[in-house]
N, C-alpha and C positions, 0 to 999 in steps of 0.2 A: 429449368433443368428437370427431366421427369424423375423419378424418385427411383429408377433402376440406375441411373446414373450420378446420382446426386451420394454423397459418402461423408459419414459424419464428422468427419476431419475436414471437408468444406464447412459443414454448418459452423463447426468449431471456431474452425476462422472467422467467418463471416461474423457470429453472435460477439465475437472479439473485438474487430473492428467498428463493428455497430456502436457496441457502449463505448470504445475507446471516444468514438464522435458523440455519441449523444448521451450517452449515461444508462446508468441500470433501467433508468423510468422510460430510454426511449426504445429496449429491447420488447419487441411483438413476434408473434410468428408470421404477421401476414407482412411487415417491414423487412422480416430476415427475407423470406421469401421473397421477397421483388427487388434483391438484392440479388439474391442465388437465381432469379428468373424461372422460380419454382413454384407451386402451391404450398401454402401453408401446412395442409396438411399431411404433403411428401414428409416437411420436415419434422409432423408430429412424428410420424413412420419412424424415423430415424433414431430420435432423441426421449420418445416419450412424452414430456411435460417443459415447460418452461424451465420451475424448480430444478428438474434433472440437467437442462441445458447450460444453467447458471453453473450447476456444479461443476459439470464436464470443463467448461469455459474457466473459472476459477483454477482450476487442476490445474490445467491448462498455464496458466498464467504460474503460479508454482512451482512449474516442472522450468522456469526462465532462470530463478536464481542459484547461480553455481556453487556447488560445494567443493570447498577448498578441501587439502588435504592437511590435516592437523600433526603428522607426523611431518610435514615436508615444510612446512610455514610455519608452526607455532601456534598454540591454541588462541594466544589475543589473536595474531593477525588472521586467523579463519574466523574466527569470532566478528572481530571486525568486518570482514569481509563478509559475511554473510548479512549481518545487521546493513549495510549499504546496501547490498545488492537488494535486502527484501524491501529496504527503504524506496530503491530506483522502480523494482517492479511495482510496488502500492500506490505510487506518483505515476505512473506511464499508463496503470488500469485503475483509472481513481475508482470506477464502478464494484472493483473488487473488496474495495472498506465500505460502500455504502452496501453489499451484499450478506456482509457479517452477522447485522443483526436479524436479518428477515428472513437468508437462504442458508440450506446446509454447503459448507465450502470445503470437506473434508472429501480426500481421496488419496491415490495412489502418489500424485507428484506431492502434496502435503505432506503426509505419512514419511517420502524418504527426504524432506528439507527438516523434518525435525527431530526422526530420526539420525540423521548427521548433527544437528545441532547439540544434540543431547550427547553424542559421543565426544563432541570438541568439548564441552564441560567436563566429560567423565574424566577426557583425558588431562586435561589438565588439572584433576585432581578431586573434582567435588564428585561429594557420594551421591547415591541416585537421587535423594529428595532433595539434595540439593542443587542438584544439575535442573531437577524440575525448575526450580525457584530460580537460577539464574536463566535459564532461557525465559522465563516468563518476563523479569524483569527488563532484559530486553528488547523479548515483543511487545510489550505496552509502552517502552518509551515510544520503539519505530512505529507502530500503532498511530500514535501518539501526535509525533509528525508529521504522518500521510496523512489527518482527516483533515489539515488546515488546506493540503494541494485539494484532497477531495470536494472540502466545504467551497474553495475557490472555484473548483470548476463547475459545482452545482449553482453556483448562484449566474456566472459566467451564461448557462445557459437558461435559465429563469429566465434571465433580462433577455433575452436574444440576443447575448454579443453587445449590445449597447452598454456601454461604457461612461454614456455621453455627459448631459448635465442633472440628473437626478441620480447618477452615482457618484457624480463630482461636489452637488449638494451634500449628500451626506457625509461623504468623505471632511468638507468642509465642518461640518457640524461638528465632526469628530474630532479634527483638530483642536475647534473652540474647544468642547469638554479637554481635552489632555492639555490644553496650555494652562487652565487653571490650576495645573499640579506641577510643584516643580521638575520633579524628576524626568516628569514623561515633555513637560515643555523643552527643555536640553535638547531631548532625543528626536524632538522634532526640526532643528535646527543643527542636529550632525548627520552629516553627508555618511557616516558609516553606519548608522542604525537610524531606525524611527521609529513611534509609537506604533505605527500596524503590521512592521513586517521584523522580522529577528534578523540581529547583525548577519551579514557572510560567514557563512562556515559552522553554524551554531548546532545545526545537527549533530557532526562531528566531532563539534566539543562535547556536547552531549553524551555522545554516546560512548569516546574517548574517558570521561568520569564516569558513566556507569563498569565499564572494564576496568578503571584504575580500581576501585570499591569490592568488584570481584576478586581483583588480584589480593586487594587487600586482607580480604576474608581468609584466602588462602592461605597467606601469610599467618593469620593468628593461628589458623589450624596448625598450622606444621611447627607453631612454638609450642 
């Protein structure tokens, strides 16, 4: 695609799609380009630098999670709501938690998801530094539990998608270590939990106790 026609709302995309398949490690500019049917360097033209592509791309993914209205639903259920949704977008772009530590990921779609964040706290009552503290506390649970989807799909693509019998050996292995302990031997032997993966639904308890805890706070406040 020559670079008079090429628009950085395609690169966007494309750099989106790429990692969605291969991860942060398989984003290049000469991959994006033989993707876009372009030169590489069309899409320096465009984006600048990697680092900057990352971010756009990040932004990007940011600008997915909906802000509920806290006057119209209730500040748990936008609360709720938004701790899922940033849960569903950090699992759909696993590449966007493994870009946290390395790339800058702040921009214009960030700025208004947490700006909203912080006024569903306000509204429901906590003062500024503490609005800080409860969104914080909820982005490091969901944090939390996107790097386990992230760390799966990173390894997922390590191996090449093989699955087969040296991921079935260690798996094995690991069994043996957890049967030697009671509690985890149990939970290898019920059908609704096991030792490697968390019961159904445990994010959502999760995160269901961290809003009871807030709510609770509130409550001492107002005695």
């Amino acid at each position: 695609m020559p670079r008079d026609t090429l628009t950085r709302e395609q690169i966007i995309t494309a750099a989106i799609d790429l990692m969605d398949a291969e991860g942060l490690e398989g984003l290049n500019m000469r991959a994006l380009g033989q993707r876009l049917g372009s030169a590489a360097t069309a899409v320096y033209w465009h984006v600048g630098s990697k680092a900057n592509l990352i971010a756009l791309a990040a932004d990007h993914a940011w600008s997915e999670v909906a802000l509920p209205d806290p006057a119209a639903v209730g500040w748990r259920t936008a609360a709720a709501a938004m701790g899922t949704g940033l849960h569903a977008m950090l699992t759909r772009h696993t590449w966007l938690v493994q870009a946290f530590g390395s790339y800058p990921v702040f921009g214009f779609g960030k700025a208004r998801h947490d700006d909203h964040l912080l006024a569903i706290y306000e509204t429901a009552g906590f003062p500024a530094g503490l609005a800080d503290q409860a969104t914080a506390a909820v982005f490091t649970y969901v944090l939390g539990n996107a790097l386990s989807a992230a760390a799966a799909a990173s390894l997922t693509r390590k191996l090449g998608g093989d699955t087969g019998p040296p991921m079935a050996e260690t798996m094995a292995r690991a069994r043996e270590i957890a049967a030697q302990f009671p509690r985890l031997r149990a939970r290898l032997v019920t059908p609704t939990a096991s030792y490697a993966e968390a019961p159904e639904h445990s994010f959502e308890f999760g995160l269901q106790a961290i809003l009871d805890g807030l709510q609770a706070q509130l409550s001492l406040r107002s005695r």
